[in-house]
N, C-alpha and C positions, 0 to 999 in steps of 0.2 A: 975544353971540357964544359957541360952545358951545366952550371950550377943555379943552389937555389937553396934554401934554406926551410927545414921543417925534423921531426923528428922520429925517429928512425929508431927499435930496438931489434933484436934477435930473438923470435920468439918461434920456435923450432916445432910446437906441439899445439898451439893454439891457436882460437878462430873469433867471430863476434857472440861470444858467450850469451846465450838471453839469460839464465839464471845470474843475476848481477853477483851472489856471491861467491858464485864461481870461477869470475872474474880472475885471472890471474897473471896480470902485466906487470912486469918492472918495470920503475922510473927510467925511459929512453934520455940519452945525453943527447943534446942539439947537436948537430953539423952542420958544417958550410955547405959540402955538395957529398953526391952517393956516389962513389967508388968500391961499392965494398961487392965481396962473394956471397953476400947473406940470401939466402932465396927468401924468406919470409919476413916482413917487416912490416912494424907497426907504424904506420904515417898518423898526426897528426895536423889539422887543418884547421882557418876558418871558416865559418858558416855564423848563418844565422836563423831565426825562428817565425819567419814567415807565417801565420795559422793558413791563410788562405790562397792563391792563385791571384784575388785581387791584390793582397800586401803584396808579394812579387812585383806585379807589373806596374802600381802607382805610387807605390810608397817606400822602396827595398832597402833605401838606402837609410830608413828611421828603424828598421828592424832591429832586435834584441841580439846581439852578439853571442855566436854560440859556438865552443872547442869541439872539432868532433873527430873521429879517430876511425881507420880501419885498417884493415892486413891486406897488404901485399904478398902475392906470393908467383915466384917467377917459376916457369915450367922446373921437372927435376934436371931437366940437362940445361940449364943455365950457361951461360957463357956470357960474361962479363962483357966481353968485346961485342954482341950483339945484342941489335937491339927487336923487343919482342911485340908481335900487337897485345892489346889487353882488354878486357872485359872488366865491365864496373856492374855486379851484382848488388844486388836488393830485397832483401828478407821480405817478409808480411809479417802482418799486423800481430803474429805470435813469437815471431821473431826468428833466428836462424836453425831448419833441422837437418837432419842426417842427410837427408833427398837433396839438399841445395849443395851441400859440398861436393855429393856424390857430381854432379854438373860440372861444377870449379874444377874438380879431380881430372874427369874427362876434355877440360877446356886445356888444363896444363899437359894432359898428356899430348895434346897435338898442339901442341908447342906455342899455346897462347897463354900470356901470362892473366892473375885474376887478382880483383881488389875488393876486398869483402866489407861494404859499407855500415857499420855500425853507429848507426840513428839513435836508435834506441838505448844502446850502451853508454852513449855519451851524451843522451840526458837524462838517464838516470831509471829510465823504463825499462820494463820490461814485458808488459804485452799490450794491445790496444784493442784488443778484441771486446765487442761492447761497446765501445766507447768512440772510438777512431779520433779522440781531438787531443790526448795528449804529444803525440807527434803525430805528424799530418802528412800527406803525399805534397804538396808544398815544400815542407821544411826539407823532405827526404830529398825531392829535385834539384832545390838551391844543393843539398850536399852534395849531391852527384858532380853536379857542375864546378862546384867546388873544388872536389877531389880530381876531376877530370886538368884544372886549371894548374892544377902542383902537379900532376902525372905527367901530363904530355912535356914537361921539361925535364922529366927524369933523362937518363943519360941508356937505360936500355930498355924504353920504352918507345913505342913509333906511335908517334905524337897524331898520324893520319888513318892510323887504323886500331880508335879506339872505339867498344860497342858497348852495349848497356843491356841488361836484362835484369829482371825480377819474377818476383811472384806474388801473386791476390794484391794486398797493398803495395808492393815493390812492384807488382806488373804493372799497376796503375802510374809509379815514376819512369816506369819503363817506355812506356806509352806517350804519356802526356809532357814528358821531356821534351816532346820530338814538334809541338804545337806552337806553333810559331810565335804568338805575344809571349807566352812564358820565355822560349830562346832567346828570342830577341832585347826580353828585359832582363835576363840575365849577363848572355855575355852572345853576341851574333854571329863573332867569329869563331865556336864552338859548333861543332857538326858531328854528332856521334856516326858512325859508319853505318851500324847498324842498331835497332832495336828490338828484340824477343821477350814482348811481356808471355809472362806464362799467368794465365785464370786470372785476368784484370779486372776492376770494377769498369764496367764501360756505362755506368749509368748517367753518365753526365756528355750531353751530346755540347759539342759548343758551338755560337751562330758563325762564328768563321772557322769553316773546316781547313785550315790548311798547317798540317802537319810533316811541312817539307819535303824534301827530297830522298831521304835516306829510307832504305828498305823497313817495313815494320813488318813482321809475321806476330800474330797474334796465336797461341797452343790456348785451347780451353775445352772443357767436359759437357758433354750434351744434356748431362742431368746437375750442371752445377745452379746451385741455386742460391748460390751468396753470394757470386759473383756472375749473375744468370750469363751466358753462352748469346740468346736471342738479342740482348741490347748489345752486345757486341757485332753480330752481324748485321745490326739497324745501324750500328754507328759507318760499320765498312760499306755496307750498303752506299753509303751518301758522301764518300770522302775518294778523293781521287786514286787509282791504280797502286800507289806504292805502299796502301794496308791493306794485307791477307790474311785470311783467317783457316785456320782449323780447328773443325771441333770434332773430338773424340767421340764414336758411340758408345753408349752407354756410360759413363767416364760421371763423376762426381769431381766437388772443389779437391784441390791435393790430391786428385790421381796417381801425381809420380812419387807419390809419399806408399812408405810399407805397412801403415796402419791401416787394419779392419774400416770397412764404411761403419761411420760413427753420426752420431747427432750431437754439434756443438751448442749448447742449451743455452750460453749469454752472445751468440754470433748473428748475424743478420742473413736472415732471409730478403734480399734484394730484388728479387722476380719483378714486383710490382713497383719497383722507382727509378723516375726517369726525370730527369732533370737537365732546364737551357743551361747554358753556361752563354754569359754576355762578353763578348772582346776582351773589354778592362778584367778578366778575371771572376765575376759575380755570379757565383749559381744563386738560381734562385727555385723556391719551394714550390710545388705543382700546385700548391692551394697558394693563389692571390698574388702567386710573382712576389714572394717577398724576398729577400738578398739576405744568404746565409752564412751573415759575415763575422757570426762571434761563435763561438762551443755551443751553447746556449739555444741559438737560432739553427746549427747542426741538425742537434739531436731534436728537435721541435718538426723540423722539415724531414728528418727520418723515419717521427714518430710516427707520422702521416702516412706513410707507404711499407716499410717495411716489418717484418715480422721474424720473431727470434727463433732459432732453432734449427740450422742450415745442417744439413747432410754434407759431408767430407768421407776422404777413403781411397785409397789404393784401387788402381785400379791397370793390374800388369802390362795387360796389351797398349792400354794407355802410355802406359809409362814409356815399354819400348818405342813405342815410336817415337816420343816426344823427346828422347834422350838421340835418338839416330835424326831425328830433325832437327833438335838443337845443335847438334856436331858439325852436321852439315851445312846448315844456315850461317853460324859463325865462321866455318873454316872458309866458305865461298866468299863471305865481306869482310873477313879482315884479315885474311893470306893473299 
Protein backbone atom coordinates (compact mmCIF):
# COMPACT_ATOMS: atom_id res chain seq x y z
CA UNK A 1 0.00 0.00 0.00
CA UNK A 2 1.51 3.28 -1.11
CA UNK A 3 1.25 5.56 2.06
CA UNK A 4 1.76 8.88 3.10
CA UNK A 5 0.54 11.33 5.51
CA UNK A 6 -1.86 14.58 5.06
CA UNK A 7 -5.34 15.24 5.93
CA UNK A 8 -8.36 14.06 4.44
CA UNK A 9 -12.26 15.07 5.34
CA UNK A 10 -15.63 13.88 3.76
CA UNK A 11 -17.06 16.84 2.36
CA UNK A 12 -19.86 15.61 0.11
CA UNK A 13 -21.34 19.18 -1.15
CA UNK A 14 -18.42 21.44 -1.31
CA UNK A 15 -15.82 23.14 -3.39
CA UNK A 16 -13.04 26.09 -3.08
CA UNK A 17 -15.55 28.64 -1.63
CA UNK A 18 -14.37 32.38 -2.71
CA UNK A 19 -16.83 34.00 -0.42
CA UNK A 20 -14.42 33.07 2.75
CA UNK A 21 -17.75 33.15 4.95
CA UNK A 22 -19.20 30.77 3.27
CA UNK A 23 -16.59 28.51 3.90
CA UNK A 24 -17.93 25.46 5.43
CA UNK A 25 -15.12 22.66 6.40
CA UNK A 26 -14.90 20.47 9.43
CA UNK A 27 -11.80 19.89 11.32
CA UNK A 28 -10.31 16.69 9.00
CA UNK A 29 -8.67 13.89 11.51
CA UNK A 30 -4.83 13.10 10.11
CA UNK A 31 -4.25 9.65 8.66
CA UNK A 32 -1.45 7.45 7.97
CA UNK A 33 -2.56 6.41 4.39
CA UNK A 34 -5.97 6.79 1.97
CA UNK A 35 -7.93 3.59 1.94
CA UNK A 36 -10.98 4.97 2.13
CA UNK A 37 -14.49 4.97 -0.33
CA UNK A 38 -14.68 8.83 -0.02
CA UNK A 39 -15.02 10.39 -3.56
CA UNK A 40 -14.52 14.01 -2.27
CA UNK A 41 -11.83 14.97 0.07
CA UNK A 42 -10.31 17.84 1.45
CA UNK A 43 -6.23 17.42 1.25
CA UNK A 44 -4.19 19.59 3.23
CA UNK A 45 -0.50 20.59 2.16
CA UNK A 46 2.71 22.46 2.32
CA UNK A 47 3.55 25.38 0.30
CA UNK A 48 4.85 28.50 0.64
CA UNK A 49 4.56 32.39 -0.40
CA UNK A 50 6.99 33.05 -3.04
CA UNK A 51 5.80 36.78 -4.38
CA UNK A 52 7.86 36.48 -7.50
CA UNK A 53 9.23 33.66 -10.20
CA UNK A 54 12.67 35.10 -9.04
CA UNK A 55 12.00 34.06 -4.95
CA UNK A 56 11.11 30.44 -6.72
CA UNK A 57 14.31 30.03 -8.65
CA UNK A 58 17.04 31.83 -6.07
CA UNK A 59 15.80 31.90 -2.89
CA UNK A 60 12.80 29.10 -2.38
CA UNK A 61 14.09 27.56 0.34
CA UNK A 62 13.93 31.23 2.65
CA UNK A 63 10.23 31.57 1.65
CA UNK A 64 7.34 32.07 4.33
CA UNK A 65 5.81 28.85 5.05
CA UNK A 66 2.27 28.52 3.93
CA UNK A 67 -0.87 25.49 4.96
CA UNK A 68 -2.92 25.31 1.83
CA UNK A 69 -5.88 22.99 1.12
CA UNK A 70 -7.96 21.77 -1.82
CA UNK A 71 -10.81 19.04 -2.91
CA UNK A 72 -10.39 16.07 -4.33
CA UNK A 73 -12.83 14.59 -6.11
CA UNK A 74 -12.64 11.13 -7.74
CA UNK A 75 -15.00 10.39 -10.98
CA UNK A 76 -18.78 9.17 -9.59
CA UNK A 77 -17.85 5.49 -10.48
CA UNK A 78 -15.09 5.34 -8.19
CA UNK A 79 -13.58 2.11 -7.56
CA UNK A 80 -11.19 2.01 -4.91
CA UNK A 81 -9.17 -0.83 -6.56
CA UNK A 82 -8.41 1.60 -9.36
CA UNK A 83 -6.40 3.85 -9.99
CA UNK A 84 -7.49 7.24 -11.77
CA UNK A 85 -5.57 10.15 -14.01
CA UNK A 86 -6.13 13.49 -12.54
CA UNK A 87 -6.25 17.15 -13.33
CA UNK A 88 -5.01 19.90 -10.87
CA UNK A 89 -7.28 23.03 -11.56
CA UNK A 90 -6.72 26.80 -10.91
CA UNK A 91 -9.36 29.59 -10.42
CA UNK A 92 -8.45 33.38 -11.44
CA UNK A 93 -7.96 36.13 -9.74
CA UNK A 94 -11.99 36.26 -8.64
CA UNK A 95 -11.61 33.08 -7.54
CA UNK A 96 -13.72 29.87 -8.25
CA UNK A 97 -17.27 30.05 -10.51
CA UNK A 98 -20.01 28.01 -11.62
CA UNK A 99 -18.27 27.71 -15.43
CA UNK A 100 -14.96 26.06 -13.70
CA UNK A 101 -16.87 23.09 -11.99
CA UNK A 102 -19.01 22.84 -14.89
CA UNK A 103 -15.24 21.53 -16.59
CA UNK A 104 -14.32 19.47 -13.26
CA UNK A 105 -18.01 17.81 -13.75
CA UNK A 106 -17.16 16.94 -17.30
CA UNK A 107 -13.47 15.87 -16.42
CA UNK A 108 -14.96 13.36 -13.74
CA UNK A 109 -17.52 12.26 -16.13
CA UNK A 110 -14.96 10.72 -18.35
CA UNK A 111 -13.48 9.11 -15.74
CA UNK A 112 -10.58 11.53 -14.78
CA UNK A 113 -10.49 12.37 -11.39
CA UNK A 114 -9.92 16.60 -10.35
CA UNK A 115 -8.32 18.60 -7.57
CA UNK A 116 -9.67 21.89 -6.99
CA UNK A 117 -6.62 24.22 -5.84
CA UNK A 118 -7.55 26.61 -3.17
CA UNK A 119 -4.91 29.64 -3.10
CA UNK A 120 -6.81 32.00 -2.03
CA UNK A 121 -8.85 30.20 0.63
CA UNK A 122 -6.00 29.30 2.37
CA UNK A 123 -4.61 32.58 2.71
CA UNK A 124 -7.34 34.28 3.65
CA UNK A 125 -8.26 36.06 0.17
CA UNK A 126 -10.59 36.30 -1.59
CA UNK A 127 -10.19 38.21 -4.90
CA UNK A 128 -7.15 39.81 -6.51
CA UNK A 129 -8.66 41.55 -9.05
CA UNK A 130 -6.97 45.23 -9.11
CA UNK A 131 -4.42 44.30 -7.39
CA UNK A 132 -2.72 40.89 -8.45
CA UNK A 133 -0.03 40.87 -5.32
CA UNK A 134 -1.82 39.61 -2.59
CA UNK A 135 -1.51 35.86 -4.03
CA UNK A 136 0.49 35.76 -7.12
CA UNK A 137 0.91 33.18 -10.14
CA UNK A 138 4.17 32.24 -8.16
CA UNK A 139 2.78 31.24 -4.83
CA UNK A 140 -0.24 29.52 -7.01
CA UNK A 141 2.67 27.30 -9.05
CA UNK A 142 4.82 26.39 -5.95
CA UNK A 143 1.04 25.13 -4.75
CA UNK A 144 0.34 23.14 -7.74
CA UNK A 145 3.52 21.35 -7.52
CA UNK A 146 3.00 20.93 -4.13
CA UNK A 147 -0.15 19.26 -4.31
CA UNK A 148 0.92 17.45 -7.30
CA UNK A 149 3.98 15.94 -4.93
CA UNK A 150 1.16 14.37 -2.14
CA UNK A 151 -1.05 13.28 -5.16
CA UNK A 152 1.00 11.26 -7.20
CA UNK A 153 1.44 8.93 -3.97
CA UNK A 154 -2.12 8.77 -3.44
CA UNK A 155 -2.93 4.96 -3.77
CA UNK A 156 -5.78 5.67 -6.68
CA UNK A 157 -4.17 8.24 -8.37
CA UNK A 158 -1.71 7.43 -11.73
CA UNK A 159 1.16 9.36 -10.60
CA UNK A 160 2.06 9.50 -14.81
CA UNK A 161 -0.97 10.93 -15.98
CA UNK A 162 -1.32 14.04 -14.04
CA UNK A 163 -2.41 17.55 -16.06
CA UNK A 164 -2.98 21.11 -14.93
CA UNK A 165 -5.36 23.59 -16.16
CA UNK A 166 -6.69 27.04 -15.05
CA UNK A 167 -8.16 30.25 -16.05
CA UNK A 168 -6.93 34.29 -16.65
CA UNK A 169 -4.68 34.14 -13.35
CA UNK A 170 -4.85 30.03 -13.05
CA UNK A 171 -4.23 29.91 -16.98
CA UNK A 172 -1.12 32.02 -16.27
CA UNK A 173 0.00 28.80 -13.51
CA UNK A 174 -1.27 26.84 -16.11
CA UNK A 175 1.21 27.92 -18.53
CA UNK A 176 4.14 29.02 -16.95
CA UNK A 177 4.31 25.78 -14.66
CA UNK A 178 5.54 24.15 -17.74
CA UNK A 179 8.98 26.78 -18.14
CA UNK A 180 11.72 25.23 -17.46
CA UNK A 181 13.93 27.37 -14.51
CA UNK A 182 10.48 27.61 -12.53
CA UNK A 183 10.33 23.26 -12.80
CA UNK A 184 13.36 22.75 -12.53
CA UNK A 185 13.67 24.88 -9.23
CA UNK A 186 10.87 23.37 -7.96
CA UNK A 187 10.99 19.81 -8.12
CA UNK A 188 12.55 18.36 -12.09
CA UNK A 189 11.40 15.04 -11.65
CA UNK A 190 7.77 16.49 -11.81
CA UNK A 191 6.27 16.59 -15.49
CA UNK A 192 2.66 17.42 -15.75
CA UNK A 193 1.22 15.40 -18.81
CA UNK A 194 -0.56 18.03 -20.02
CA UNK A 195 -1.31 21.88 -19.80
CA UNK A 196 -4.66 23.88 -20.85
CA UNK A 197 -4.36 27.42 -19.70
CA UNK A 198 -7.69 28.84 -20.67
CA UNK A 199 -7.55 33.31 -21.30
CA UNK A 200 -3.89 33.45 -19.82
CA UNK A 201 -1.95 36.72 -19.09
CA UNK A 202 0.78 35.96 -21.78
CA UNK A 203 2.20 39.34 -21.27
CA UNK A 204 5.41 38.48 -19.97
CA UNK A 205 7.47 36.92 -22.74
CA UNK A 206 10.73 35.20 -21.03
CA UNK A 207 14.52 35.29 -22.72
CA UNK A 208 14.71 31.53 -22.52
CA UNK A 209 11.73 30.12 -24.27
CA UNK A 210 11.85 26.70 -23.26
CA UNK A 211 8.76 25.26 -21.83
CA UNK A 212 9.38 21.50 -22.13
CA UNK A 213 8.01 18.88 -23.54
CA UNK A 214 4.52 18.34 -22.50
CA UNK A 215 1.57 19.35 -24.72
CA UNK A 216 0.35 23.22 -23.99
CA UNK A 217 -2.91 24.22 -25.96
CA UNK A 218 -3.70 27.71 -25.04
CA UNK A 219 -8.26 28.41 -25.33
CA UNK A 220 -8.51 32.44 -25.43
CA UNK A 221 -11.15 35.14 -26.86
CA UNK A 222 -10.30 37.28 -29.94
CA UNK A 223 -11.80 40.39 -28.28
CA UNK A 224 -10.14 39.68 -24.69
CA UNK A 225 -8.58 42.41 -23.43
CA UNK A 226 -7.37 41.79 -20.07
CA UNK A 227 -5.72 38.99 -20.85
CA UNK A 228 -5.22 40.26 -24.74
CA UNK A 229 -5.44 37.08 -27.17
CA UNK A 230 -2.33 39.01 -29.62
CA UNK A 231 0.49 38.59 -26.76
CA UNK A 232 -0.26 35.26 -26.57
CA UNK A 233 0.13 34.47 -30.24
CA UNK A 234 3.65 36.67 -30.07
CA UNK A 235 4.59 34.57 -27.31
CA UNK A 236 3.53 31.01 -29.45
CA UNK A 237 4.88 32.60 -32.25
CA UNK A 238 8.61 32.36 -30.86
CA UNK A 239 8.48 29.13 -28.67
CA UNK A 240 9.05 25.70 -30.10
CA UNK A 241 5.97 23.24 -31.63
CA UNK A 242 4.46 21.93 -28.35
CA UNK A 243 2.31 25.56 -27.60
CA UNK A 244 -0.91 25.94 -29.53
CA UNK A 245 -3.06 28.30 -29.63
CA UNK A 246 -6.75 29.06 -30.23
CA UNK A 247 -8.43 32.01 -30.26
CA UNK A 248 -12.27 32.21 -30.47
CA UNK A 249 -13.92 34.76 -32.80
CA UNK A 250 -15.61 37.34 -31.45
CA UNK A 251 -15.12 35.77 -27.70
CA UNK A 252 -14.31 38.27 -24.75
CA UNK A 253 -12.16 37.37 -21.19
CA UNK A 254 -14.64 34.49 -19.55
CA UNK A 255 -16.29 33.43 -22.49
CA UNK A 256 -17.15 30.08 -21.08
CA UNK A 257 -18.85 31.89 -18.14
CA UNK A 258 -23.06 32.39 -18.42
CA UNK A 259 -22.82 36.12 -17.64
CA UNK A 260 -23.89 38.99 -20.00
CA UNK A 261 -20.70 40.86 -21.53
CA UNK A 262 -19.94 43.23 -18.69
CA UNK A 263 -17.15 45.84 -17.98
CA UNK A 264 -15.13 44.96 -14.93
CA UNK A 265 -14.42 48.70 -13.58
CA UNK A 266 -11.25 47.86 -10.99
CA UNK A 267 -9.68 44.96 -13.76
CA UNK A 268 -6.86 45.53 -16.06
CA UNK A 269 -6.88 46.28 -19.39
CA UNK A 270 -3.57 44.42 -20.54
CA UNK A 271 -3.58 45.14 -24.37
CA UNK A 272 -0.76 47.45 -24.19
CA UNK A 273 1.83 45.54 -21.64
CA UNK A 274 4.59 43.50 -22.47
CA UNK A 275 7.14 42.56 -20.53
CA UNK A 276 11.13 40.46 -20.56
CA UNK A 277 11.20 38.10 -18.02
CA UNK A 278 15.27 37.26 -17.38
CA UNK A 279 16.20 33.33 -16.72
CA UNK A 280 16.59 33.87 -12.75
CA UNK A 281 12.92 34.83 -12.71
CA UNK A 282 13.08 38.91 -12.94
CA UNK A 283 10.40 40.78 -15.04
CA UNK A 284 11.29 43.79 -15.49
CA UNK A 285 9.19 47.38 -16.42
CA UNK A 286 9.15 48.58 -20.31
CA UNK A 287 10.23 51.99 -18.97
CA UNK A 288 14.22 51.61 -18.04
CA UNK A 289 14.39 47.58 -17.40
CA UNK A 290 13.75 48.09 -13.95
CA UNK A 291 13.11 44.40 -11.91
CA UNK A 292 9.73 44.21 -10.46
CA UNK A 293 10.59 42.37 -7.51
CA UNK A 294 8.22 43.90 -4.53
CA UNK A 295 4.08 44.59 -4.77
CA UNK A 296 5.16 48.01 -4.82
CA UNK A 297 7.49 47.93 -7.99
CA UNK A 298 4.26 45.46 -9.56
CA UNK A 299 1.83 48.00 -9.54
CA UNK A 300 4.34 50.92 -10.65
CA UNK A 301 5.45 48.85 -13.95
CA UNK A 302 1.60 48.10 -14.47
CA UNK A 303 0.77 51.67 -13.99
CA UNK A 304 2.75 52.42 -17.02
CA UNK A 305 0.92 50.20 -19.53
CA UNK A 306 -2.07 49.20 -18.56
CA UNK A 307 -5.62 50.55 -18.12
CA UNK A 308 -8.67 49.80 -15.93
CA UNK A 309 -11.99 48.58 -17.21
CA UNK A 310 -11.63 45.28 -19.26
CA UNK A 311 -14.77 43.84 -21.15
CA UNK A 312 -15.68 40.01 -19.75
CA UNK A 313 -18.83 37.77 -20.87
CA UNK A 314 -20.28 34.72 -22.25
CA UNK A 315 -19.82 33.96 -25.08
CA UNK A 316 -21.88 30.41 -26.27
CA UNK A 317 -20.25 29.26 -29.26
CA UNK A 318 -17.15 30.07 -27.50
CA UNK A 319 -17.91 28.13 -24.69
CA UNK A 320 -19.00 24.99 -26.73
CA UNK A 321 -16.19 24.56 -28.29
CA UNK A 322 -13.77 25.28 -25.52
CA UNK A 323 -15.63 22.68 -23.36
CA UNK A 324 -15.47 19.77 -26.56
CA UNK A 325 -11.68 20.90 -26.75
CA UNK A 326 -11.12 20.76 -23.24
CA UNK A 327 -12.72 17.09 -23.22
CA UNK A 328 -10.81 16.12 -25.83
CA UNK A 329 -7.34 17.45 -25.14
CA UNK A 330 -7.34 15.84 -21.63
CA UNK A 331 -8.84 12.66 -22.56
CA UNK A 332 -6.13 12.25 -25.51
CA UNK A 333 -3.02 13.08 -22.73
CA UNK A 334 -4.02 11.57 -19.82
CA UNK A 335 -6.00 8.16 -20.99
Amino acid sequence: MKSFYYLVSLLLLICCNTKLDQDKFINPAPVSNLDSTDIVQKINFNSSNPFSFKDIITDLDNQKEQEVFGILRMPDTFNKTQEYPLIIAVAGSNGWSDHHHEYLQMYRDNGIATFELCSFQSRGVSSTVGTQVEVTTAMMILDSYRAYELLERHPNINANHIGITGWSLGGGVALFSAWKPIHHAINKDIIFAAHLPIYPPCIVTPKLLDFGDSPIHILIGELDNWTPAEACLDLVDQVDDNIQLTIYAGAHHSFDGDSPVSVKENGYILEDCRFIMEEDGTILMNFLNIPMRTPLLQKIGLSMCARRGPTYGSNQSAKIKSFDFAKSFMNTHLH
